[in-house]
CHARMM internal coordinates of N, CA and C (Angstrom, degrees):
IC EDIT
DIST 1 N 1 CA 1.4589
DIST 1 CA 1 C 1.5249
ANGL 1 N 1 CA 1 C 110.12
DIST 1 C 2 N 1.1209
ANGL 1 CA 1 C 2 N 112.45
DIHE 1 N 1 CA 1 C 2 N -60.48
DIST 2 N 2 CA 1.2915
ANGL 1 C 2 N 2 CA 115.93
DIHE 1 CA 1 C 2 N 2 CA 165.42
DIST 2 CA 2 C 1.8969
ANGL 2 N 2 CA 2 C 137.48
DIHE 1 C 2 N 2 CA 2 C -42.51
DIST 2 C 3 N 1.7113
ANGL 2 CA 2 C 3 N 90.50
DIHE 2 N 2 CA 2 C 3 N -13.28
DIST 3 N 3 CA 1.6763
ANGL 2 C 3 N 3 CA 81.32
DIHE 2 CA 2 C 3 N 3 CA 171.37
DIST 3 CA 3 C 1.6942
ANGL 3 N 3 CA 3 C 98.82
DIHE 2 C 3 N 3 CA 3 C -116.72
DIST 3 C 4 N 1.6929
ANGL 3 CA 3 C 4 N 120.94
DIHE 3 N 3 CA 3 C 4 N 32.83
DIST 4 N 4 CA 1.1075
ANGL 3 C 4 N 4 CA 109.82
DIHE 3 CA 3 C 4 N 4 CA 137.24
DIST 4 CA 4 C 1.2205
ANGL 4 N 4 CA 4 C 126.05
DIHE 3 C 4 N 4 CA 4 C -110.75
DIST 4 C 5 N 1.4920
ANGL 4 CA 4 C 5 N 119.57
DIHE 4 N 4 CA 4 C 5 N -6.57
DIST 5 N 5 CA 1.3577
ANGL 4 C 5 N 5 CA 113.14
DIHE 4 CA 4 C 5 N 5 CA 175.54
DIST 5 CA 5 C 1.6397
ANGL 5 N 5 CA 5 C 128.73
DIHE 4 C 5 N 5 CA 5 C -74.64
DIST 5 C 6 N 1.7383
ANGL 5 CA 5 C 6 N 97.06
DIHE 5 N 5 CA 5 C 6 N -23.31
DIST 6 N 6 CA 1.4268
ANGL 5 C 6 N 6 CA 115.62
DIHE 5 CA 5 C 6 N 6 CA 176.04
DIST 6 CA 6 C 1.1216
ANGL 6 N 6 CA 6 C 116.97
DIHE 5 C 6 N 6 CA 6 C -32.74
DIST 6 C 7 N 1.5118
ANGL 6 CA 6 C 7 N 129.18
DIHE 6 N 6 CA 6 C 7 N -61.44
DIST 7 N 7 CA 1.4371
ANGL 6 C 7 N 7 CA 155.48
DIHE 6 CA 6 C 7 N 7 CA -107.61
DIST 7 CA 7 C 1.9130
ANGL 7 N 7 CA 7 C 100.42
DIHE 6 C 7 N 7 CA 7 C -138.13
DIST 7 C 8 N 1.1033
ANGL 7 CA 7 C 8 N 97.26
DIHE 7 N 7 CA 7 C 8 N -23.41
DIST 8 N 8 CA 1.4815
ANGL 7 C 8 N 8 CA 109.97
DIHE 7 CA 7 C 8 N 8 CA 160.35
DIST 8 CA 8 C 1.6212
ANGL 8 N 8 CA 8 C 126.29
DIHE 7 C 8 N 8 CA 8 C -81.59
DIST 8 C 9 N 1.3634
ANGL 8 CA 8 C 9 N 88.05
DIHE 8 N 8 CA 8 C 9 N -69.86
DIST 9 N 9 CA 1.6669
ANGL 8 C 9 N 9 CA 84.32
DIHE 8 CA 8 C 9 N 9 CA 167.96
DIST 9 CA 9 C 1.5994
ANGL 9 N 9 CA 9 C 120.83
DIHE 8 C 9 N 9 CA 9 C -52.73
DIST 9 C 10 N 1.3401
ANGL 9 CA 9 C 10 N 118.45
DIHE 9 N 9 CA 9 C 10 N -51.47
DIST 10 N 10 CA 1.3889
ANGL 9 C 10 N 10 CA 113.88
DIHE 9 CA 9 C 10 N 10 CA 173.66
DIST 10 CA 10 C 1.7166
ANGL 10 N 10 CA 10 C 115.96
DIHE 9 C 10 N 10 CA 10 C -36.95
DIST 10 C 11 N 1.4208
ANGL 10 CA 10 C 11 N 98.73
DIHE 10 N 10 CA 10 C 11 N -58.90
DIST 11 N 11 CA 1.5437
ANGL 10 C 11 N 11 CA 100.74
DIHE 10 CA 10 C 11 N 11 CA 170.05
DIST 11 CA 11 C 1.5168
ANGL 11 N 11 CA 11 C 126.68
DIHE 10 C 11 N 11 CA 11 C -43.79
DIST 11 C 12 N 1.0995
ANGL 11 CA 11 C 12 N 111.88
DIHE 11 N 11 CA 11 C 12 N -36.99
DIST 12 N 12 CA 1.6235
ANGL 11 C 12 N 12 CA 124.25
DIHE 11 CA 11 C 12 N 12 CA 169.27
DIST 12 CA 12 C 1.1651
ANGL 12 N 12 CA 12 C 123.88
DIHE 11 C 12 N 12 CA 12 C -53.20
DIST 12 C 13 N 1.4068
ANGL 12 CA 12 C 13 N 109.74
DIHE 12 N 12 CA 12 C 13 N -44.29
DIST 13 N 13 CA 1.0362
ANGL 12 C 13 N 13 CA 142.46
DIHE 12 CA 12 C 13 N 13 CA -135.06
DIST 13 CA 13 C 1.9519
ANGL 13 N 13 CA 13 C 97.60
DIHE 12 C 13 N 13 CA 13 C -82.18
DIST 13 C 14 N 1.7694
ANGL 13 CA 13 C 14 N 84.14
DIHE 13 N 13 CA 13 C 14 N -70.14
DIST 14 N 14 CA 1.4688
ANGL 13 C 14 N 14 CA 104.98
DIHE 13 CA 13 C 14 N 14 CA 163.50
DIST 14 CA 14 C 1.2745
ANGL 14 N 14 CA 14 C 124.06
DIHE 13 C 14 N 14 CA 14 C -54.70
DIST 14 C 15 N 1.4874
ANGL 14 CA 14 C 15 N 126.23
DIHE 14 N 14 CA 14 C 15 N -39.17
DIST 15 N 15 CA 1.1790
ANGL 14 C 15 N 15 CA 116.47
DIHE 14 CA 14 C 15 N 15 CA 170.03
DIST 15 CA 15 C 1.4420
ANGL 15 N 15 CA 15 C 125.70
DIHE 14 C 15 N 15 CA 15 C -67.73
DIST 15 C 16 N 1.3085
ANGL 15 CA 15 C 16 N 110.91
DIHE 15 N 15 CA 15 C 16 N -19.28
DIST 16 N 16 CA 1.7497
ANGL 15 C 16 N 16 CA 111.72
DIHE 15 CA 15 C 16 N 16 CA 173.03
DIST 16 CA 16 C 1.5007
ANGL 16 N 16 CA 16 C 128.93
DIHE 15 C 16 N 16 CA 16 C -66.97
DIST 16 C 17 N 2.1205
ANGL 16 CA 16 C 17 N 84.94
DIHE 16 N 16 CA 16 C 17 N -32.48
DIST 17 N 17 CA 1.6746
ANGL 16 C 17 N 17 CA 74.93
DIHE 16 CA 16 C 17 N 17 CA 172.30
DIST 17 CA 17 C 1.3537
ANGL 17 N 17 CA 17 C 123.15
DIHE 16 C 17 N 17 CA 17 C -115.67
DIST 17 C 18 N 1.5625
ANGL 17 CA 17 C 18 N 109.91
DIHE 17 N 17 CA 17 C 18 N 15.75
DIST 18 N 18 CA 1.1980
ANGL 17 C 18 N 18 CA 128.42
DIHE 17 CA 17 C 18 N 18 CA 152.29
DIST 18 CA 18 C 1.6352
ANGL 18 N 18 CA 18 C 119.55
DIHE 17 C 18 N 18 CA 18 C -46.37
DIST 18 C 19 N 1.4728
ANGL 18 CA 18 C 19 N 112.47
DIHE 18 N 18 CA 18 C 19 N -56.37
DIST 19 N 19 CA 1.2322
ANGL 18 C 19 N 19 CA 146.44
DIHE 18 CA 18 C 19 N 19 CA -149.36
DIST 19 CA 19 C 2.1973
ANGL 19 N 19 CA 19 C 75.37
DIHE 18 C 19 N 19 CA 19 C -74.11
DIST 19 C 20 N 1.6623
ANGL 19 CA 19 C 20 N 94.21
DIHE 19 N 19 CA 19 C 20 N -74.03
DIST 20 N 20 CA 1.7397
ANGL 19 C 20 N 20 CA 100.50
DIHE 19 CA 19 C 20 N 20 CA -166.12
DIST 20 CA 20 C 1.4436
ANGL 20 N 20 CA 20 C 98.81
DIHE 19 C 20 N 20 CA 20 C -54.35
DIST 20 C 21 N 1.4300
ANGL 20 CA 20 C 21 N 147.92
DIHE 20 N 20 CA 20 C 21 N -26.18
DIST 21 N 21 CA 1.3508
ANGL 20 C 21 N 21 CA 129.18
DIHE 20 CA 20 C 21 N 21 CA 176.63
DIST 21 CA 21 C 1.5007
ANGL 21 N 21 CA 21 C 117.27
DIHE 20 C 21 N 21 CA 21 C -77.70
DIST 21 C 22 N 1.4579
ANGL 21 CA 21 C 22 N 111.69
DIHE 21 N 21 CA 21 C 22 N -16.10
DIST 22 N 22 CA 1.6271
ANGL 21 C 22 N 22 CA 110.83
DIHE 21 CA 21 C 22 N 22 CA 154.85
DIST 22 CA 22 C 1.2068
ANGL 22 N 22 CA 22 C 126.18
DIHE 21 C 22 N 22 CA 22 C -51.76
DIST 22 C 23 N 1.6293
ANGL 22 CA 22 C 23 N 110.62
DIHE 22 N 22 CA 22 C 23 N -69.63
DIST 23 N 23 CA 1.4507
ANGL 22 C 23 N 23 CA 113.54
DIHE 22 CA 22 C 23 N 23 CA -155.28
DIST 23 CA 23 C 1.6417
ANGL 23 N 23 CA 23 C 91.14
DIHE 22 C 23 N 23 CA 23 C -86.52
DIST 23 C 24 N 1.3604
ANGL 23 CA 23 C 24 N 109.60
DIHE 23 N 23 CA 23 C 24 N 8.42
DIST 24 N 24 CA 1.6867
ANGL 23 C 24 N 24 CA 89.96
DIHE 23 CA 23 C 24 N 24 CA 168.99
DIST 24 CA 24 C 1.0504
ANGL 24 N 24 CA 24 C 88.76
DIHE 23 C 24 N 24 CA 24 C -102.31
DIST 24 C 25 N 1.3064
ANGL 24 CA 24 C 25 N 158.99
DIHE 24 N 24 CA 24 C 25 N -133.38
DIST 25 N 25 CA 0.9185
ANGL 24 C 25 N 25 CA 134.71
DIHE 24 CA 24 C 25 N 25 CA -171.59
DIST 25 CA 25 C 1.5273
ANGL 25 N 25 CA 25 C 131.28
DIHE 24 C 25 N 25 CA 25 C 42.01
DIST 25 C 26 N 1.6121
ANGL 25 CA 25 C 26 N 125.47
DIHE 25 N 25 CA 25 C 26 N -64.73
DIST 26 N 26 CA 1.2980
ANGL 25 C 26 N 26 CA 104.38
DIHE 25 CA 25 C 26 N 26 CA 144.93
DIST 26 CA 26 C 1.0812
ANGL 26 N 26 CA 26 C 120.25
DIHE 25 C 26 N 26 CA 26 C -52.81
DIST 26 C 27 N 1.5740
ANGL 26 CA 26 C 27 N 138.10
DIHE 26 N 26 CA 26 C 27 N -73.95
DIST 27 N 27 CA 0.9077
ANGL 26 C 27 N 27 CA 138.96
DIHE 26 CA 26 C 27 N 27 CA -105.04
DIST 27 CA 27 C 1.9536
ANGL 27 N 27 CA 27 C 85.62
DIHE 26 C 27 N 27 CA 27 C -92.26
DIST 27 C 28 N 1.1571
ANGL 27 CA 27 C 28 N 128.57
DIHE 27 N 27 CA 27 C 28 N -40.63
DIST 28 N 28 CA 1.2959
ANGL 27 C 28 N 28 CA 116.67
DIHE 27 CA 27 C 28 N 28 CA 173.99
DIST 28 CA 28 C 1.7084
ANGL 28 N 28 CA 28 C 121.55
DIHE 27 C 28 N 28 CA 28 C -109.59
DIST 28 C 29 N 1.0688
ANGL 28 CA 28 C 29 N 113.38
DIHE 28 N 28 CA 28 C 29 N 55.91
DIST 29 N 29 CA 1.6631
ANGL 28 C 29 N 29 CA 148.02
DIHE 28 CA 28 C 29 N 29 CA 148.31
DIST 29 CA 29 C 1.1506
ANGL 29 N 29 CA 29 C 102.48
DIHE 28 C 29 N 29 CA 29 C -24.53
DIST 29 C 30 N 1.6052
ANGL 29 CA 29 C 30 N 141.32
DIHE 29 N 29 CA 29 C 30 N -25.26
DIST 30 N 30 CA 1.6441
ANGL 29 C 30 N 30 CA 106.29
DIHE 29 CA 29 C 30 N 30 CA 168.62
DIST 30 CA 30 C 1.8840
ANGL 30 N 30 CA 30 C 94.11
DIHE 29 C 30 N 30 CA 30 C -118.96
DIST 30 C 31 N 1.0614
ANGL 30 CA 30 C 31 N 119.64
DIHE 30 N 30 CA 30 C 31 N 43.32
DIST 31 N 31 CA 1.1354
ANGL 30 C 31 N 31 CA 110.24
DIHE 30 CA 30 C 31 N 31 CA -168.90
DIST 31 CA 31 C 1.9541
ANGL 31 N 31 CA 31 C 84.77
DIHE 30 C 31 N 31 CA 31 C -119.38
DIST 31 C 32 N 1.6221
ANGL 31 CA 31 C 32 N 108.23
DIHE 31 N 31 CA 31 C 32 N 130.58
DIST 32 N 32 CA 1.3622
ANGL 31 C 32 N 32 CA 110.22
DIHE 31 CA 31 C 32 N 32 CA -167.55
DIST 32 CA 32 C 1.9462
ANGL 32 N 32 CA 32 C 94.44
DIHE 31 C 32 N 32 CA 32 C -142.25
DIST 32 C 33 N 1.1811
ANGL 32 CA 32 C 33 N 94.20
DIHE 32 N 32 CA 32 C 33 N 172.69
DIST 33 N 33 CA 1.7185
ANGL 32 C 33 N 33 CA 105.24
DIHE 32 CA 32 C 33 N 33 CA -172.88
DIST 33 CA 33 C 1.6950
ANGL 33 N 33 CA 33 C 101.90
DIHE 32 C 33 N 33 CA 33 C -73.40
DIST 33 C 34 N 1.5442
ANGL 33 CA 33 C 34 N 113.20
DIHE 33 N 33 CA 33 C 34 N -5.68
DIST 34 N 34 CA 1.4992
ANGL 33 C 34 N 34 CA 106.37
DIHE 33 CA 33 C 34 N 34 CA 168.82
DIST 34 CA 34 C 1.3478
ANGL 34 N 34 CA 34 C 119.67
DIHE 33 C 34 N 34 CA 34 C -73.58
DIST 34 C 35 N 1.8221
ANGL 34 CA 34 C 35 N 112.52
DIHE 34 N 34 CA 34 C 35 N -33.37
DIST 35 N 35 CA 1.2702
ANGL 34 C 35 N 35 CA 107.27
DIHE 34 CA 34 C 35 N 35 CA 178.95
DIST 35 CA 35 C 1.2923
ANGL 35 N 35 CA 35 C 127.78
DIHE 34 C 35 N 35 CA 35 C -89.88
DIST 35 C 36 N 1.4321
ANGL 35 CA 35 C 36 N 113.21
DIHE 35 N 35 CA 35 C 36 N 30.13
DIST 36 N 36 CA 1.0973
ANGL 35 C 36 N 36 CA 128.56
DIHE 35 CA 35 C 36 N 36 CA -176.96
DIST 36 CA 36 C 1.5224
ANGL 36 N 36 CA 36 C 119.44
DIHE 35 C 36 N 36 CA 36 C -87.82
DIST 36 C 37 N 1.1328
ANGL 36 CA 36 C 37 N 110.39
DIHE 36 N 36 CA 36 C 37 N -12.93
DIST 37 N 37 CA 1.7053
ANGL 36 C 37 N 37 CA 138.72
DIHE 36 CA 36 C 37 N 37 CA -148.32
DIST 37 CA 37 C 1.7500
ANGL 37 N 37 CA 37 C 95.62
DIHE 36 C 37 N 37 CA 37 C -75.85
DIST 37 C 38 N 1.0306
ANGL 37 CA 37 C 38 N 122.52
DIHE 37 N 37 CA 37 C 38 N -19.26
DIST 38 N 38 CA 1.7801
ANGL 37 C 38 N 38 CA 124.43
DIHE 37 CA 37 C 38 N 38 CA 172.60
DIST 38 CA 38 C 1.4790
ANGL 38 N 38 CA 38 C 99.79
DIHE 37 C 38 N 38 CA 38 C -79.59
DIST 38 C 39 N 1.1163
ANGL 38 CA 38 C 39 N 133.43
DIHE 38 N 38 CA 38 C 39 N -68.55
DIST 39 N 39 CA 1.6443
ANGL 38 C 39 N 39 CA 132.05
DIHE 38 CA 38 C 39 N 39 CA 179.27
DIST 39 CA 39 C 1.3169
ANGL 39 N 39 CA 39 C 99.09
DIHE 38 C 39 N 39 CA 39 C -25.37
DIST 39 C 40 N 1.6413
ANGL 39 CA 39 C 40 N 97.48
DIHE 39 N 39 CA 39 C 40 N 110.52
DIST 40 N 40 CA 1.2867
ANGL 39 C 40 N 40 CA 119.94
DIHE 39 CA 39 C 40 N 40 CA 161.23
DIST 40 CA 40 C 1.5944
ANGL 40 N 40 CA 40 C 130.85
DIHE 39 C 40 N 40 CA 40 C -44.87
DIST 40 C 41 N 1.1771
ANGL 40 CA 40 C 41 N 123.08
DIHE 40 N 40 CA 40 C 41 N 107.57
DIST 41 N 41 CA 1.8115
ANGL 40 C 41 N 41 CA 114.23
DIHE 40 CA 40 C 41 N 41 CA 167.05
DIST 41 CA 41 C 1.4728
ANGL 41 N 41 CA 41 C 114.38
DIHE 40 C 41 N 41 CA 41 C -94.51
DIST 41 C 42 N 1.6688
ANGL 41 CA 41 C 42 N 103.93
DIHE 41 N 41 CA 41 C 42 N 168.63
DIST 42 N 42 CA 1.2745
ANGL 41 C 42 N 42 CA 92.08
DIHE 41 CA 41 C 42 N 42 CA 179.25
DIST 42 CA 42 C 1.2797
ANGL 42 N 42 CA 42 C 108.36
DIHE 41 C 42 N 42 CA 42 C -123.64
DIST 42 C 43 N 1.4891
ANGL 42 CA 42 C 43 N 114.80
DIHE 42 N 42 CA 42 C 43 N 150.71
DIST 43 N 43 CA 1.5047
ANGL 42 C 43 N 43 CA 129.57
DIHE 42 CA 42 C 43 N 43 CA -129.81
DIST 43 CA 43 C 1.5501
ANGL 43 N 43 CA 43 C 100.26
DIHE 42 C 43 N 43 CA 43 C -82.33
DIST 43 C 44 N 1.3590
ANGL 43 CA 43 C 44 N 107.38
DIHE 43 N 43 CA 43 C 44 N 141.45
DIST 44 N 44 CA 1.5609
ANGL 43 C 44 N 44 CA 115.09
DIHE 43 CA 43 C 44 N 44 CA -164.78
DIST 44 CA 44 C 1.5646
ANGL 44 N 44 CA 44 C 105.07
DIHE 43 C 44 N 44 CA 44 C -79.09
END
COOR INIT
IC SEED 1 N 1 CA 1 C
IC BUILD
């Protein structure tokens, strides 16, 4: 049972945040890895 549920859920899994990296993606359209530059790191 277990080596069909594996392979399912994964699929789910991916598609959910497949699905949320779309409409984010629309939904924040001018938002780019430049304005990222305030998010704090921590110091090497």
């Amino acid at each position: 049972m277990h080596l069909y549920v594996t392979p399912i859920v994964l699929l789910v899994v991916s598609n959910v945040f497949m699905t949320m990296a779309w409409y984010g993606h629309l939904k924040f359209k001018d938002a780019s890895i430049r304005n990222f530059h305030s998010i704090p790191r921590p110091l090497k």
